[in-house]
mmCIF file of the N, C-alpha and C atoms, coordinates in Angstrom:
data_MODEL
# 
_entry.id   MODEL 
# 
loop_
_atom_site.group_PDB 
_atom_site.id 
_atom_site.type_symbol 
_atom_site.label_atom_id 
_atom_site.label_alt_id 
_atom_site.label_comp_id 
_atom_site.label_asym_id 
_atom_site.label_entity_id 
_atom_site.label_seq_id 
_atom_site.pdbx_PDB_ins_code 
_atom_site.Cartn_x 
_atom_site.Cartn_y 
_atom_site.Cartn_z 
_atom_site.occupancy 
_atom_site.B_iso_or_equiv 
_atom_site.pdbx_formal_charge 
_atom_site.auth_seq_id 
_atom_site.auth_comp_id 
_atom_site.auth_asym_id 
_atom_site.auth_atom_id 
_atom_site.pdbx_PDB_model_num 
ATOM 1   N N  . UNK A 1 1  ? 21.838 2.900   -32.926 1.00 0.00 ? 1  UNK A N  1 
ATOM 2   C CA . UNK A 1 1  ? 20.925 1.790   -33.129 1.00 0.00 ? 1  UNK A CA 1 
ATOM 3   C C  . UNK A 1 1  ? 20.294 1.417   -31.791 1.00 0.00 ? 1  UNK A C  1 
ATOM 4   N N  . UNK A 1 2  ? 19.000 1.012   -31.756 1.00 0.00 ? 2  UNK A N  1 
ATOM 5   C CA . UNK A 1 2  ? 18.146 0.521   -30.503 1.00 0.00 ? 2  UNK A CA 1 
ATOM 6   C C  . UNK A 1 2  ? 17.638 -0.414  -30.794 1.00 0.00 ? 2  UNK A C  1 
ATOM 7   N N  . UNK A 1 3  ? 18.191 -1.681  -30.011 1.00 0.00 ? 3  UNK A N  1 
ATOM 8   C CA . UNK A 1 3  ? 17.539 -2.745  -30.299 1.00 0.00 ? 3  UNK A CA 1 
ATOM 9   C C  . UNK A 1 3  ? 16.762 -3.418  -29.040 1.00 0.00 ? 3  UNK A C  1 
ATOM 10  N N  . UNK A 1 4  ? 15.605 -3.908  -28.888 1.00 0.00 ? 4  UNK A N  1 
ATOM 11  C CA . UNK A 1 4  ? 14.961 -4.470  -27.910 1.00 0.00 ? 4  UNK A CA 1 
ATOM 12  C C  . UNK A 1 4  ? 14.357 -5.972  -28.380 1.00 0.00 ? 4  UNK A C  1 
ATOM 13  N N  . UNK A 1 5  ? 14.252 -6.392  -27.445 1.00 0.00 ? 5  UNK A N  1 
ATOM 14  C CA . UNK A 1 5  ? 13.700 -7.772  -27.140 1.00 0.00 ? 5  UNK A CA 1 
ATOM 15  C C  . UNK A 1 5  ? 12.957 -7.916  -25.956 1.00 0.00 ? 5  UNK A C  1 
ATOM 16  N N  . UNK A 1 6  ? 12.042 -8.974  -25.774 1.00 0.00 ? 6  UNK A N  1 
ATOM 17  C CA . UNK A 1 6  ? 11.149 -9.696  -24.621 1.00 0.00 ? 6  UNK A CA 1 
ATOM 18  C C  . UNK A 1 6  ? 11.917 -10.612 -23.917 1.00 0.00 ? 6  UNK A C  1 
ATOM 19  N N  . UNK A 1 7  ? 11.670 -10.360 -22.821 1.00 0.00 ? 7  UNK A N  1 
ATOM 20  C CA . UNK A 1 7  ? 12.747 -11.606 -21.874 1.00 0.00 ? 7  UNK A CA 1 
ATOM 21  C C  . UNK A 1 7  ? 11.738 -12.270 -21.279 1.00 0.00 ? 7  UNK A C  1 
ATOM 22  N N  . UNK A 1 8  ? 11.652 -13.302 -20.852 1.00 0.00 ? 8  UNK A N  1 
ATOM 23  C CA . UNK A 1 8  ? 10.905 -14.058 -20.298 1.00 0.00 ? 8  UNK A CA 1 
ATOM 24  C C  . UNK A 1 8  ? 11.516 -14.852 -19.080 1.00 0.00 ? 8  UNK A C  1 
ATOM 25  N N  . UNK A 1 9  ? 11.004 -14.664 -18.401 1.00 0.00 ? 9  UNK A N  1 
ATOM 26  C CA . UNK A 1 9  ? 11.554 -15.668 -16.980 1.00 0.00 ? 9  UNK A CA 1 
ATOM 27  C C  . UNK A 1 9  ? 10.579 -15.978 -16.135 1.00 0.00 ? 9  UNK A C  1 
ATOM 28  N N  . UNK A 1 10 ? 10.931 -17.585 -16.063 1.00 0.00 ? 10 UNK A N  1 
ATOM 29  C CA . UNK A 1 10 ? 10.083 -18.207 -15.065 1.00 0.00 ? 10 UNK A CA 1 
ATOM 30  C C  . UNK A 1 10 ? 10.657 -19.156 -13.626 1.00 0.00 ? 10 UNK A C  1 
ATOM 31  N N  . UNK A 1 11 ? 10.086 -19.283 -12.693 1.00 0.00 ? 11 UNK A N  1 
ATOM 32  C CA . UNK A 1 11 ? 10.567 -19.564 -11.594 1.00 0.00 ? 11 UNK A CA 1 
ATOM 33  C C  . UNK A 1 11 ? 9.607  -20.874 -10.969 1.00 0.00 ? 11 UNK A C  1 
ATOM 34  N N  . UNK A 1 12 ? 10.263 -21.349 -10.346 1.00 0.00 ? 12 UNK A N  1 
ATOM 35  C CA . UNK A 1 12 ? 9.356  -21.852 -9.165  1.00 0.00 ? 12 UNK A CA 1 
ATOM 36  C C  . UNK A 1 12 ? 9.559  -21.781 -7.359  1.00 0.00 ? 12 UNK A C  1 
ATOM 37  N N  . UNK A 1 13 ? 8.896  -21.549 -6.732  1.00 0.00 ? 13 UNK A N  1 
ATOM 38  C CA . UNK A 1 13 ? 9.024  -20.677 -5.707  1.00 0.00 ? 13 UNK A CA 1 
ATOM 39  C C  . UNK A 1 13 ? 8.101  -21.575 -4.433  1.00 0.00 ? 13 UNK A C  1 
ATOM 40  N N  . UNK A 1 14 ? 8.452  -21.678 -3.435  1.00 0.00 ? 14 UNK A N  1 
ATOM 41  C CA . UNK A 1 14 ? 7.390  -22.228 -3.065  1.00 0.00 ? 14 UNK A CA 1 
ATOM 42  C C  . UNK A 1 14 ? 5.972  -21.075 -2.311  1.00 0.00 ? 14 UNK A C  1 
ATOM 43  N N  . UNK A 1 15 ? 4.831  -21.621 -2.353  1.00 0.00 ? 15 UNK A N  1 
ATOM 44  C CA . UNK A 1 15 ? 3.579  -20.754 -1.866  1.00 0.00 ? 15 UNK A CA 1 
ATOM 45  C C  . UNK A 1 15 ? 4.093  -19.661 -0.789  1.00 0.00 ? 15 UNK A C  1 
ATOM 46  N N  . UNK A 1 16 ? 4.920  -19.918 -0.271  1.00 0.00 ? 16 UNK A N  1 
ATOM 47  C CA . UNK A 1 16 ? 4.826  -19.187 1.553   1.00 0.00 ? 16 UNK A CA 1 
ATOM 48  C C  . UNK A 1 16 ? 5.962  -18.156 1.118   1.00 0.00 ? 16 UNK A C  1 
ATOM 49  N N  . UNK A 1 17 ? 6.361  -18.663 0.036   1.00 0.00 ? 17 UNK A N  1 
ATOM 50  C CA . UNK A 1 17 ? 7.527  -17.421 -0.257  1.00 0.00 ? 17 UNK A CA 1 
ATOM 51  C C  . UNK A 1 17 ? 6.827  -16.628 -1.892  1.00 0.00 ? 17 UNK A C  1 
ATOM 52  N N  . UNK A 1 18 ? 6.262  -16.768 -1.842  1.00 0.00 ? 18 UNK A N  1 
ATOM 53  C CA . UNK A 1 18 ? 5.572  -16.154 -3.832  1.00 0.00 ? 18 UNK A CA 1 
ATOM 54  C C  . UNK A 1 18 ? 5.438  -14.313 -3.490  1.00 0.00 ? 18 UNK A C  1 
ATOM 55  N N  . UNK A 1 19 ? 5.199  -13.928 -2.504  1.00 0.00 ? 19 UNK A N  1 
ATOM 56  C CA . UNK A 1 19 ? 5.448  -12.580 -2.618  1.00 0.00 ? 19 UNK A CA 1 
ATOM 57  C C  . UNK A 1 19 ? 6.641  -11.983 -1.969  1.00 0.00 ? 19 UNK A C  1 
ATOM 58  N N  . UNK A 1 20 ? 7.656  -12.375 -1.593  1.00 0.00 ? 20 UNK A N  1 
ATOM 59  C CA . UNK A 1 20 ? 8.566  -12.459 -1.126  1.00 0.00 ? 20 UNK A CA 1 
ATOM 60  C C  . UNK A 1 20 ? 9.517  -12.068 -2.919  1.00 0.00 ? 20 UNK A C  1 
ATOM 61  N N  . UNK A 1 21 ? 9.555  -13.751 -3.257  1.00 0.00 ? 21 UNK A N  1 
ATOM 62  C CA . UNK A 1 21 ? 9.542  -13.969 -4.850  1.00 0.00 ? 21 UNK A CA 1 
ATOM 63  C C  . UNK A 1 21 ? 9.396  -12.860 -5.448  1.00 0.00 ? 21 UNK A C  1 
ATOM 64  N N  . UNK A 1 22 ? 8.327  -12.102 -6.146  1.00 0.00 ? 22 UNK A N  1 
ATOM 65  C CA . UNK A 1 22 ? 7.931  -11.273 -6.455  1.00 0.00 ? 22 UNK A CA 1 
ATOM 66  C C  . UNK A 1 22 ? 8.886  -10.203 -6.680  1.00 0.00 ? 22 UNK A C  1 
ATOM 67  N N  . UNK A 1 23 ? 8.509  -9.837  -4.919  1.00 0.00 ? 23 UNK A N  1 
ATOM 68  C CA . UNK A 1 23 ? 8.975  -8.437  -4.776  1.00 0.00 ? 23 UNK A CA 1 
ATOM 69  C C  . UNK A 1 23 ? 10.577 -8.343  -5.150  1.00 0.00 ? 23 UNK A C  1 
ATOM 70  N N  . UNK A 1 24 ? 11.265 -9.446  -4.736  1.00 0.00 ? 24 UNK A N  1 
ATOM 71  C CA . UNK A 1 24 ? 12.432 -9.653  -5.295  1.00 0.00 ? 24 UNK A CA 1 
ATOM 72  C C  . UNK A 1 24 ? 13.129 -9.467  -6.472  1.00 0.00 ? 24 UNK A C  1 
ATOM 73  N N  . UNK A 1 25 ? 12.429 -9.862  -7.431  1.00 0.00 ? 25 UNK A N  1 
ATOM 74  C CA . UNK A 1 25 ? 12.618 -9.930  -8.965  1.00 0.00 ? 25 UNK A CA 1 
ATOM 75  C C  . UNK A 1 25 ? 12.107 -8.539  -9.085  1.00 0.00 ? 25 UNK A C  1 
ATOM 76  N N  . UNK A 1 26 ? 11.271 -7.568  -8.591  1.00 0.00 ? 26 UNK A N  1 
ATOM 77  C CA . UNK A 1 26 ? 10.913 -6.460  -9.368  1.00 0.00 ? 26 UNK A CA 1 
ATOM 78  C C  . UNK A 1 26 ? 11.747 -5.389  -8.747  1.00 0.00 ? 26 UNK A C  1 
ATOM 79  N N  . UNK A 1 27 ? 12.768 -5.804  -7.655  1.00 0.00 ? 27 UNK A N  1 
ATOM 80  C CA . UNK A 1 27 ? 13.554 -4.795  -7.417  1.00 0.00 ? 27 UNK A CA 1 
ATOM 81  C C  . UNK A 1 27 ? 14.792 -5.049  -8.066  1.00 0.00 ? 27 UNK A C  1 
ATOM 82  N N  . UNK A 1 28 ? 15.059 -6.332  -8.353  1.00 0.00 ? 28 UNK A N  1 
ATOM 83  C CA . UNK A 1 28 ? 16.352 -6.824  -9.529  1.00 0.00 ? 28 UNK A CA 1 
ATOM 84  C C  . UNK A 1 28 ? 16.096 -6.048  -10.625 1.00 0.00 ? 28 UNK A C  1 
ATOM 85  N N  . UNK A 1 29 ? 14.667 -5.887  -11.037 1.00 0.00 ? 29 UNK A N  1 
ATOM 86  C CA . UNK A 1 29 ? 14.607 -5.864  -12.550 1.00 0.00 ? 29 UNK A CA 1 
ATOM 87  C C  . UNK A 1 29 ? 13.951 -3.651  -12.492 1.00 0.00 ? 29 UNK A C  1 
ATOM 88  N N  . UNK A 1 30 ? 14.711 -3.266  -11.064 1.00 0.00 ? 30 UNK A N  1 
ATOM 89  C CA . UNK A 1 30 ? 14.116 -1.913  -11.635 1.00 0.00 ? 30 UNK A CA 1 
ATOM 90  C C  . UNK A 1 30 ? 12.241 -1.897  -11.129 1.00 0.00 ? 30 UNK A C  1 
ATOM 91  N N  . UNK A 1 31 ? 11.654 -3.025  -11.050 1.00 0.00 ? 31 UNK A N  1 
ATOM 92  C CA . UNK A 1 31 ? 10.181 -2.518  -11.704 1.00 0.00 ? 31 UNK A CA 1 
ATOM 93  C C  . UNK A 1 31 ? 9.147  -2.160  -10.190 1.00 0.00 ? 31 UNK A C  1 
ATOM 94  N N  . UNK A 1 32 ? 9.763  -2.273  -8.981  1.00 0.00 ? 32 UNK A N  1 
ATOM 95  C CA . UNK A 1 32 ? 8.981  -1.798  -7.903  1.00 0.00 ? 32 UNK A CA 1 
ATOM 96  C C  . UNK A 1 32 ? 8.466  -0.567  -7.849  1.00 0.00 ? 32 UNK A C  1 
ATOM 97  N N  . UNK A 1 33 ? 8.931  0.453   -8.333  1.00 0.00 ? 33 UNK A N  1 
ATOM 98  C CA . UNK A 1 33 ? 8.497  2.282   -7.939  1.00 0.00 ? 33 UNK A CA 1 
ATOM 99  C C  . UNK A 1 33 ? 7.394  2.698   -7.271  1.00 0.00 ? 33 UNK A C  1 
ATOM 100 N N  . UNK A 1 34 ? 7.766  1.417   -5.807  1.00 0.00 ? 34 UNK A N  1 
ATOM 101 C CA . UNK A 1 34 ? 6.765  1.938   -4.658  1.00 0.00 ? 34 UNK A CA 1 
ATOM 102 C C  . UNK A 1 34 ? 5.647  1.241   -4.964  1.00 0.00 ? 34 UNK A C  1 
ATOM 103 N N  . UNK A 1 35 ? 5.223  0.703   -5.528  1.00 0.00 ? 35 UNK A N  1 
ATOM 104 C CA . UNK A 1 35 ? 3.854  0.486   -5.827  1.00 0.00 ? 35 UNK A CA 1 
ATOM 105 C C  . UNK A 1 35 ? 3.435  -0.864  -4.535  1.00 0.00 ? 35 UNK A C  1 
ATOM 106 N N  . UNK A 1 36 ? 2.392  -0.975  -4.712  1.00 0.00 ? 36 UNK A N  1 
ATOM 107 C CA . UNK A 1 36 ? 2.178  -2.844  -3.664  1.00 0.00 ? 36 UNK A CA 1 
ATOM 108 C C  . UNK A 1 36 ? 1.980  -3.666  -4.642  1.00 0.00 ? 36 UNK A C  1 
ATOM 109 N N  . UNK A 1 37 ? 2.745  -4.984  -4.274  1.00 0.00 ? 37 UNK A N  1 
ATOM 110 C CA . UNK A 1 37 ? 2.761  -6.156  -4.871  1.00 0.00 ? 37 UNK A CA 1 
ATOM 111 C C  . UNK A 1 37 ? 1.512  -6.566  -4.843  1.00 0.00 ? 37 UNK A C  1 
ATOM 112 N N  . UNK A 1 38 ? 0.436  -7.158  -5.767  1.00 0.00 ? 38 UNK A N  1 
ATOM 113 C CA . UNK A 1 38 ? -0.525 -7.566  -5.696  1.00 0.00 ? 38 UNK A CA 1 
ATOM 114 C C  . UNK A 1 38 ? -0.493 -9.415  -7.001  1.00 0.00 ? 38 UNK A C  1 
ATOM 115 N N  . UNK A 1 39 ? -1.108 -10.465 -5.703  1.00 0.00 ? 39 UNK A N  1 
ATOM 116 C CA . UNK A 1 39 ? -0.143 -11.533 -6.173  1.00 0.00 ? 39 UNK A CA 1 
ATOM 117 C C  . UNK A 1 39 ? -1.603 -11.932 -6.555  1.00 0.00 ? 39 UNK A C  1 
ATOM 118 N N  . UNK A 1 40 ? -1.977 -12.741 -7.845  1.00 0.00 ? 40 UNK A N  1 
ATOM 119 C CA . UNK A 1 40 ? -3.367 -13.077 -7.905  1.00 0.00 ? 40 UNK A CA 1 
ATOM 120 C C  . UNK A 1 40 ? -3.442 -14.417 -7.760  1.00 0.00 ? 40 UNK A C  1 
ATOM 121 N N  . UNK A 1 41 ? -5.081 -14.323 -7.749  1.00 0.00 ? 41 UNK A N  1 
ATOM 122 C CA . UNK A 1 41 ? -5.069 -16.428 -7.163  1.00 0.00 ? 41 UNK A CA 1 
ATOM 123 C C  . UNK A 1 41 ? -4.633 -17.356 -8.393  1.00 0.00 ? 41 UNK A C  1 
ATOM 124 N N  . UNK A 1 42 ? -3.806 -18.221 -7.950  1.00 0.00 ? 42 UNK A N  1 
ATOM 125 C CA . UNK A 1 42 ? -3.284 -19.267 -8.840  1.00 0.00 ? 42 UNK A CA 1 
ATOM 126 C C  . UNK A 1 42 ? -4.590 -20.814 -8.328  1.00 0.00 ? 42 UNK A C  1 
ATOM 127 N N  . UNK A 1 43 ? -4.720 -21.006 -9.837  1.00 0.00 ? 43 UNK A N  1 
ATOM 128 C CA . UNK A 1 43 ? -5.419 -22.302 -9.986  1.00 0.00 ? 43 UNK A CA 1 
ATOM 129 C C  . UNK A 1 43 ? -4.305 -23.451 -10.154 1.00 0.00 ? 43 UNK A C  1 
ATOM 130 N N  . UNK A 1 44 ? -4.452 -24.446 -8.866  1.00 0.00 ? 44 UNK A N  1 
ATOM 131 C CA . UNK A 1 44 ? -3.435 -25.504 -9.061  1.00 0.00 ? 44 UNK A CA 1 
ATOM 132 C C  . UNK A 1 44 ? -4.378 -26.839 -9.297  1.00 0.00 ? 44 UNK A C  1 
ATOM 133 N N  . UNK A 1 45 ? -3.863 -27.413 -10.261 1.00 0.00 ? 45 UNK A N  1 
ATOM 134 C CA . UNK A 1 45 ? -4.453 -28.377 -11.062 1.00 0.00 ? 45 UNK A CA 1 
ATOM 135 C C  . UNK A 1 45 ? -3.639 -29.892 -10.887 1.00 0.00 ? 45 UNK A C  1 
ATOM 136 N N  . UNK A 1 46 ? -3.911 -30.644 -10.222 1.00 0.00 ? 46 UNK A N  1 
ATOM 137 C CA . UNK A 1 46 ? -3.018 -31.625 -9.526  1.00 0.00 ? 46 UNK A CA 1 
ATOM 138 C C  . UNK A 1 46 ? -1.884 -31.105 -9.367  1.00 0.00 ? 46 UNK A C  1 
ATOM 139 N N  . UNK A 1 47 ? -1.083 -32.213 -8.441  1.00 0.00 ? 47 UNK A N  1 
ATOM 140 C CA . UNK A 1 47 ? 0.254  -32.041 -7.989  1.00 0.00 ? 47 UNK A CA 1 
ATOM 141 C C  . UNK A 1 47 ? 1.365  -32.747 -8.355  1.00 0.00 ? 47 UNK A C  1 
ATOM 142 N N  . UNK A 1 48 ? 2.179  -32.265 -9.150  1.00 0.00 ? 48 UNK A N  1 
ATOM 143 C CA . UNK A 1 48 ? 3.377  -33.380 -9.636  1.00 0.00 ? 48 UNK A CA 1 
ATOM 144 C C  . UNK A 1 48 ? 4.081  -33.814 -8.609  1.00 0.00 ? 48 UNK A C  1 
# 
């Protein structure tokens, strides 16, 4: 039997560390294979 599911995970990180972040989680999760991290622009919409 093969069963799969979607995982979802979310973080908060601060700005100066977000590719740091990143790269982190995609070597936890297997998903780096060399490639470059490419982090896109975030729209911040007030500040809590």
């Amino acid at each position: 039997m093969i069963a799969t599911s979607e995982i979802k995970i979310s973080c908060f990180v601060d700005e100066e560390q977000d590719t740091q972040a990143l790269q982190a989680v995609h070597r936890a999760f297997g998903l780096s294979d060399n490639q470059p991290v490419v982090v896109p622009e975030l729209i911040v919409i007030g500040k809590h």
